[in-house]
N, C-alpha and C positions, 0 to 999 in steps of 0.2 A: 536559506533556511537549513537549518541543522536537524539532518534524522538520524535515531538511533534503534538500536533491535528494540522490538517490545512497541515500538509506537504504533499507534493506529490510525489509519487514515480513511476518509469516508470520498468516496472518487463520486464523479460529476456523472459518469454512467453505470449505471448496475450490471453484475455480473448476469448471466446466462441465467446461472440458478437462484435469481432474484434477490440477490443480498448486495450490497455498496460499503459491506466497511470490511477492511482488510488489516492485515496485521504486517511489520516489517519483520524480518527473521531474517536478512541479511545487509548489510551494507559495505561498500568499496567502489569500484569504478561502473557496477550498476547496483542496482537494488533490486533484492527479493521481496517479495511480498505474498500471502495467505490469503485468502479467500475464505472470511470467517464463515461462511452458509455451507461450500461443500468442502472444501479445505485444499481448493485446485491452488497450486504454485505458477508463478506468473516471475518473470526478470525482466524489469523494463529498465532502460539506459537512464543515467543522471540526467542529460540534455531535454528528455519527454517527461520524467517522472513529475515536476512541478505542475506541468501542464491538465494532467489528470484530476489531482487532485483539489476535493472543493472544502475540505476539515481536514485537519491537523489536529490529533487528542496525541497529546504528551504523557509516558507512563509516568508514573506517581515513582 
């Protein structure tokens, strides 16, 4: 699957501060991702990142 900055992803477990949709803001050999509820930064590896996620929103 093809991610790029700006996309947003809704993950299969909610964050601490009770929010599940994130934001991508970087991409390369892992991926950043936001934490739309408190705005905590997270890098998780290409190899795990599919696994997390349970929605794929495409930016416009």
């Amino acid at each position: 699957m093809n991610y790029s900055v700006g996309d947003r992803i809704i993950t299969k477990k909610v964050h601490p501060c009770g929010s599940g949709e994130w934001e991508i803001i970087r991409v390369g050999a892992d991926i950043k991702i936001k934490c739309l509820g408190c705005g905590r930064i997270v890098m998780v590896g290409l190899d795990k990142f599919p696994k997390l996620i349970k929605k794929h929103i495409v930016k416009d």
